[in-house]
C-alpha positions in Angstrom: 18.7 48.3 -9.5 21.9 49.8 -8.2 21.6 53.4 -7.0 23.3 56.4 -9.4 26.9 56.5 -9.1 26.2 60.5 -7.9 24.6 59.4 -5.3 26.2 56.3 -4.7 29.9 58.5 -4.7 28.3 61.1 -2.3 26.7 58.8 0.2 30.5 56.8 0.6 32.3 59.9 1.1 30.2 60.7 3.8 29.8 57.3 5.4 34.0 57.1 4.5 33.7 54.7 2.4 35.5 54.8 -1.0 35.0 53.8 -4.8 36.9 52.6 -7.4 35.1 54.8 -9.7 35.3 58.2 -11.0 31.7 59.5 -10.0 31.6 62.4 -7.7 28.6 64.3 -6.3 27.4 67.5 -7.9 29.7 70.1 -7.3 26.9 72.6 -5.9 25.2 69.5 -3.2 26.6 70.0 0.0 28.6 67.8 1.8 26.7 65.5 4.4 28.2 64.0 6.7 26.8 61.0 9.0 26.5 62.1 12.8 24.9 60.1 16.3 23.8 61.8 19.3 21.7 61.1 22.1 18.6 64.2 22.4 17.7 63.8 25.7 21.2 62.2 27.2 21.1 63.2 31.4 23.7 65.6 32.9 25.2 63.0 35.2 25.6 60.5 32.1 27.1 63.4 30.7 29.8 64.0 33.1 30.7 59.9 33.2 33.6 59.7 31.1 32.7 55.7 29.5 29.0 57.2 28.0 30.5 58.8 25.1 33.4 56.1 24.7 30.9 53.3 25.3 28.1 54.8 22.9 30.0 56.6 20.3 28.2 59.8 20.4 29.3 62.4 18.3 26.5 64.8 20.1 24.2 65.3 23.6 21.6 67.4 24.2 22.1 67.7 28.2 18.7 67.6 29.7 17.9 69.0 33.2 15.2 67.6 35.4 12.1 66.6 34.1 9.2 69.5 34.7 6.0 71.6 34.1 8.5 75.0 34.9 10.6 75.1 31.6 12.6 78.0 32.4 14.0 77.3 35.6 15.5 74.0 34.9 17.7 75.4 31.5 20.8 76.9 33.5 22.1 73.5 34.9 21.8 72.2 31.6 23.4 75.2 30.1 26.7 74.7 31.9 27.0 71.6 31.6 26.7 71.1 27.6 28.9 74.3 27.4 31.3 72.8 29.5 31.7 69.0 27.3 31.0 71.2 23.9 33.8 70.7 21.2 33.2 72.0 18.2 34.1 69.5 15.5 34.9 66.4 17.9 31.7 66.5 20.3 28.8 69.0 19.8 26.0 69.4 22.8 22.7 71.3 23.1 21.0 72.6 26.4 17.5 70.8 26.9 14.6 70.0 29.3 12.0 67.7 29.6 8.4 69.9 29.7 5.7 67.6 31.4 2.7 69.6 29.8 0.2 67.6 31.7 0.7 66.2 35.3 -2.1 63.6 34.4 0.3 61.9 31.6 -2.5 62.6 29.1 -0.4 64.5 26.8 3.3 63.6 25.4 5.7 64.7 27.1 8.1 67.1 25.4 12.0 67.4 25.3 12.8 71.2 24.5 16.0 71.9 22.9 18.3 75.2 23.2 20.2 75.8 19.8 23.2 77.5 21.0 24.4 77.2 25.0 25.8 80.0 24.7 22.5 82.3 25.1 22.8 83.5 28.4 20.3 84.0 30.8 17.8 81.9 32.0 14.3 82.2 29.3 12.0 84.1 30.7 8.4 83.3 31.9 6.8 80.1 31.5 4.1 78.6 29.5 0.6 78.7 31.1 -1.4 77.1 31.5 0.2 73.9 31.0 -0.2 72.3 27.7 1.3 71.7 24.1 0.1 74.8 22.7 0.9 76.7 25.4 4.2 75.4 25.0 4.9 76.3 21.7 3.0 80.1 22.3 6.1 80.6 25.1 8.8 79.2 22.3 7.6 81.7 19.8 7.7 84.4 22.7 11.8 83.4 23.1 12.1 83.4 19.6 11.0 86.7 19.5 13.6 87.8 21.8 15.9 85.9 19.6 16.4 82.5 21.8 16.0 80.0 19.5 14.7 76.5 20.6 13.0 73.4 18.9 10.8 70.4 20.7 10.8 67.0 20.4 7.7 64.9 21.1 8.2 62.1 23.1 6.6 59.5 22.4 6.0 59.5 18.8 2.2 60.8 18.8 -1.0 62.0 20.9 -2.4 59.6 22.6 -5.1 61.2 21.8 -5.7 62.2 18.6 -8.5 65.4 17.9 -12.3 64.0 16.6 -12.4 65.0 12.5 -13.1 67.5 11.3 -11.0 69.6 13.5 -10.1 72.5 11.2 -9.5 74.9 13.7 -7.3 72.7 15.6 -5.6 71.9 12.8 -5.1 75.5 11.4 -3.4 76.6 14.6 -1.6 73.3 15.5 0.3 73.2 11.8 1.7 76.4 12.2 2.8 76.1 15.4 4.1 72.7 15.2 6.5 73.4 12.1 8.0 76.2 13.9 8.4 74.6 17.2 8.0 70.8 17.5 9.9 69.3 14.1 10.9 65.8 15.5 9.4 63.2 17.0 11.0 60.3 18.6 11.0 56.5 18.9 10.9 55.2 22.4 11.0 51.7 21.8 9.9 49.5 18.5 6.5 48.8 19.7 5.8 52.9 18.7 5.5 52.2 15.3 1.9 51.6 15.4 1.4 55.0 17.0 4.3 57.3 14.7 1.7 55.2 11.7 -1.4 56.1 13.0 -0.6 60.5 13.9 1.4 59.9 9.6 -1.8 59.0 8.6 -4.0 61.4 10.2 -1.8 63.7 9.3 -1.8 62.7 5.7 -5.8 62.6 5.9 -6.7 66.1 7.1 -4.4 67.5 4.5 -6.4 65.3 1.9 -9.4 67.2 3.1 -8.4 70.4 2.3 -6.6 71.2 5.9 -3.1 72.0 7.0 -0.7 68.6 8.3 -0.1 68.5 12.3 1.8 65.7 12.3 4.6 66.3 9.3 7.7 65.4 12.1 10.6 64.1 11.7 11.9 61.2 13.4 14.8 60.6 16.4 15.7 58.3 18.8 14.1 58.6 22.0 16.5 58.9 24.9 14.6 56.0 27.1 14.8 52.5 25.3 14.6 51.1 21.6 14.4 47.3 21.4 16.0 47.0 25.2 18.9 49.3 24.4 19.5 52.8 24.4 18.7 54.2 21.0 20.6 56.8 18.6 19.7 59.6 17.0 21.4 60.1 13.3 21.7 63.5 11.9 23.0 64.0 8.1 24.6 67.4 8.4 28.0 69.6 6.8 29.6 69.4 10.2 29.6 68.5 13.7 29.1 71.7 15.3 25.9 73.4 17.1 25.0 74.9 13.8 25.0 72.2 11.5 23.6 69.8 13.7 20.3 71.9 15.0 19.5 72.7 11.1 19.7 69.1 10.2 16.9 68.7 13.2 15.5 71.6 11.7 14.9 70.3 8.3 13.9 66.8 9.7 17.5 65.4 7.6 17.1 62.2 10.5 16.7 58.8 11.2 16.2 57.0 14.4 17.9 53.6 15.3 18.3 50.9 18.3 21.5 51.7 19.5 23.7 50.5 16.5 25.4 52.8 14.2 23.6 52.0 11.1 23.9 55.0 8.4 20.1 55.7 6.5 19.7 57.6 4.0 16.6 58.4 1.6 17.0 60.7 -1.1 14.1 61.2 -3.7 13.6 62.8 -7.2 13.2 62.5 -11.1 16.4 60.9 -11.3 17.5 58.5 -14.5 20.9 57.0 -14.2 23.3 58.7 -13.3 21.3 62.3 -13.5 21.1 63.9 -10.0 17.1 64.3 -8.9 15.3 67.3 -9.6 14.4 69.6 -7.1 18.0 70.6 -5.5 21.3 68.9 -6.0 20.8 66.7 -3.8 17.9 65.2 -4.6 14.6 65.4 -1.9 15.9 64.2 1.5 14.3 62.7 4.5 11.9 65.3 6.1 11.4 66.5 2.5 7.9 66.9 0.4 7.6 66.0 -3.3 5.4 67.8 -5.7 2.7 66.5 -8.3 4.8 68.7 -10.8 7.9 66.3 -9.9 7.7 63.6 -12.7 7.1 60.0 -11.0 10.4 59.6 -8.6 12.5 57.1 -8.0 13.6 56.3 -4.3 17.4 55.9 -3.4 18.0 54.3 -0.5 20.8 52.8 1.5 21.5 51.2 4.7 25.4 50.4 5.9 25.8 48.8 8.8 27.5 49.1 12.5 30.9 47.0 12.0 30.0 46.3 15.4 26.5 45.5 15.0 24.3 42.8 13.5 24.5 42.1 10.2 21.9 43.6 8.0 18.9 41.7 6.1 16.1 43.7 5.3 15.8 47.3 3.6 12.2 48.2 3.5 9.9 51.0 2.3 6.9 52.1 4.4 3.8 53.9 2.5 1.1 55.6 4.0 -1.6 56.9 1.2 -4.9 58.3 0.9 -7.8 56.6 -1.1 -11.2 57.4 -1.0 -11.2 59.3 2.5 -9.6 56.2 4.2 -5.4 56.2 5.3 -3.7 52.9 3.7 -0.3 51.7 4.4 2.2 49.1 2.3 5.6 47.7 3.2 7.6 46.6 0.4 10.8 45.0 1.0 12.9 46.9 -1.6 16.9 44.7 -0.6 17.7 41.6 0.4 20.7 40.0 2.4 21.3 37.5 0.0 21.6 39.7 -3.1 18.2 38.6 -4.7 15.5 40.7 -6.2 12.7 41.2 -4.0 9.5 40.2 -6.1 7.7 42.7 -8.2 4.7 42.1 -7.3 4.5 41.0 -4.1 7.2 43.4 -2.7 8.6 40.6 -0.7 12.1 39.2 -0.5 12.0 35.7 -2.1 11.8 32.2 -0.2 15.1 31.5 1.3 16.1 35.4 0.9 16.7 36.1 5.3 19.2 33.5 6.8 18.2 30.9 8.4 17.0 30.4 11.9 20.7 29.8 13.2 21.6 31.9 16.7 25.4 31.0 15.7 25.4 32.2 12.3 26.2 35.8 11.6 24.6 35.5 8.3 23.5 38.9 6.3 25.1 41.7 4.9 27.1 44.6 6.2 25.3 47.1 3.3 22.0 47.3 1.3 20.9 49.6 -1.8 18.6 50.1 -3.7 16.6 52.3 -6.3 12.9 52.2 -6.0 9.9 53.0 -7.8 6.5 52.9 -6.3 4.2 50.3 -8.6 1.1 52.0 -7.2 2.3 55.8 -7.1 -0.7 57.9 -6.0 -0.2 60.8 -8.3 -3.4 62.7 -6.9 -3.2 61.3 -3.3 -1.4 62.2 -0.1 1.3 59.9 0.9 4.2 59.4 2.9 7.2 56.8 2.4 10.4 55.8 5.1 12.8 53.7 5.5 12.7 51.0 8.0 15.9 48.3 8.4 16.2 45.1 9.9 19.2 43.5 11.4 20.0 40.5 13.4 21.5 36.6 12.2 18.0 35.0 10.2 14.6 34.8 11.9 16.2 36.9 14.8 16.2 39.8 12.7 14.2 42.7 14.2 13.7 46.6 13.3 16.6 48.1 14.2 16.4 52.0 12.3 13.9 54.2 10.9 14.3 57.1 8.5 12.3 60.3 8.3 9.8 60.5 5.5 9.7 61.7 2.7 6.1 63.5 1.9 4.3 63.5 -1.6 1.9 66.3 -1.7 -0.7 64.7 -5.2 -3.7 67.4 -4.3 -1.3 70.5 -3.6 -0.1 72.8 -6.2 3.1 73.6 -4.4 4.6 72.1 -0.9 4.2 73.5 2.5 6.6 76.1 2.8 9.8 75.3 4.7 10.2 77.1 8.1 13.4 78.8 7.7 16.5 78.0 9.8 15.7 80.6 12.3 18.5 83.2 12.8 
């Protein structure tokens, strides 16, 4: 099924394509743009004139040294993404990498500065060392109106709490939508662990608890599938502003280097009806609602003109039966234009190119609309997009969106964090 021609006329404008047809976006959705970036991108890379040429970043956030001491790291990093910051052509954050744990037991954490131009150095430090203590001391600079966000690095705990674990869980929520939105994708091999904290996350809130692990995701800035990887953003413009609320709201997607464009939009869309809930239907990062009549999925991949050809859009669903976490991929487009099947949610025999290394076989787009066959109306769940690109049996994962959450024993959705001031 094609996607809506709203969507399908808002989603070209902002990836520049163009369309023959008349359709337009609704007047009141806002304009989206496609943007990549590197979120943990070194100073000295930084200052190397062929990085940005080379990788095509639109945006940096400039880290400083790796280290337990926040605060005294931020005003090398501050000068430096002032310095390179162009609003509307190249837009940079201030960051650091916070080692919360010298025994590597816990994530590491890249910290992110919203605006470079808060002077001063933040005060204090968080202690003792440690994720929540972490996100106590971002809460303190918030307070004093220095606004910063985390990103987890790598995707999840390595270890995850023992259930039940309400009060962990009751605290951690809270703190972690206010302060740690994102989580990234160091290399491909991750997904097993981003799975496993979706999941959990997924399962606690089952059982009558709050979700820890409701993150967005990003490119992490050591290595995805051997190359550096990119972070995409969906946001109104390249600027410090639009860019950090597009973190904020978890409006991302993850990839190995290439440019591909994701997008996931979800709602009670028919044709060419925009999807309830706003204009714009429910983006990646977003929750659905059991008042929400069954939704459909829109989805689109388009890919680097420089990159590998496309062959596989698929959906990934995480759900909650009978106290255990279950997950499904569904192949939901293939390169070669065919249906995937029904009821296998495979692409057909023959559908991925074949095992050539000279061919450059697959496609340069894929769409679709998308229905789950199994929707869990009263379950937890979770749904992203994941794409695979290369010529035939060479094709690997090569970009992951957000997800998108459906909340089937909640009355109403976690209330969004607002953009802080």
């Amino acid at each position: 099924m094609n996607a809506p021609r709203w969507l399908t006329a808002l989603m070209l404008a902002a990836i520049g394509g163009c369309d023959t047809g008349p359709a337009q976006a609704p007047a009141t959705a806002p304009v989206r743009s496609v943007f990549f970036g590197d979120l943990r991108l070194p100073g000295d890379q930084l200052d190397d004139p062929t990085t940005r040429r080379q990788r095509r970043l639109d945006f940096a956030a400039v880290t400083g040294p790796a280290s337990a001491r926040p605060g005294g790291t931020w005003e090398a990093a501050r000068a430096a993404a002032e310095r390179a910051y162009e609003p509307g052509a190249f837009t940079t954050f201030a960051a650091v990498d916070y080692l919360p744990d010298v025994d590597a037991k816990t994530a590491m954490r890249t910290v992110i500065l919203r605006g470079a131009e808060q002077a001063g150095t933040p005060p204090g430090e968080p202690q003792p060392r440690g994720p929540a203590a972490l996100w106590a001391w971002m809460d303190e600079l918030r307070d004093l109106g220095i606004e910063t966000l985390a990103v987890a690095q790598p995707a999840a705990e390595p270890a995850l709490p023992a259930l039940p674990a309400d009060a962990f869980v009751a605290n951690a929520a809270e703190q972690r939508a206010r302060n740690e939105p994102l989580a990234a994708m160091v290399h491909a091999e991750d997904q097993p662990a981003i799975d496993s904290a979706l999941g959990y996350g997924i399962t606690l809130e089952s059982r009558g608890g709050s979700n820890p692990f409701q993150f967005g995701l990003v490119a992490g800035g050591a290595h995805v599938n051997g190359a550096a990887g990119l972070t995409g953003v969906w946001a109104t413009a390249n600027t410090r502003e639009a860019i950090y609320a597009a973190l904020r709201r978890r409006e991302t997607f993850a990839t190995g280097g290439q440019r591909i464009a994701l997008q996931l939009v979800a709602g009670a869309a028919v044709g060419d009806e925009a999807p309830a809930g706003s204009a714009a239907g429910i983006t990646m990062g977003g929750d659905l609602l059991p008042a929400m009549q069954e939704p459909q999925f829109f989805a689109r991949a388009v890919a680097d003109p420089d990159g590998a050809p496309l062959q596989r859009l698929q959906m990934i669903k995480g759900w909650v039966a009978g106290g255990t976490t279950h997950q499904q991929v569904y192949d939901i487009a293939c390169a070669d234009g065919a249906n995937p099947d029904s009821a296998a949610g495979r692409c057909p025999d023959g559908a991925a190119a074949p095992c050539d290394p000279g061919a450059a076989a697959g496609t340069s787009r894929l769409e679709a609309t998308w229905q789950d066959p199994a929707f869990p109306t009263d379950q937890e769940a979770y749904y992203y997009l994941r794409v695979l690109a290369g010529a035939g049996c060479e094709a690997t994962p090569q970009a992951w969106s957000s997800p998108i959450w459906y909340h089937g024993g909640a009355r109403e959705a976690p209330a969004p964090e607002p953009v802080p001031r």
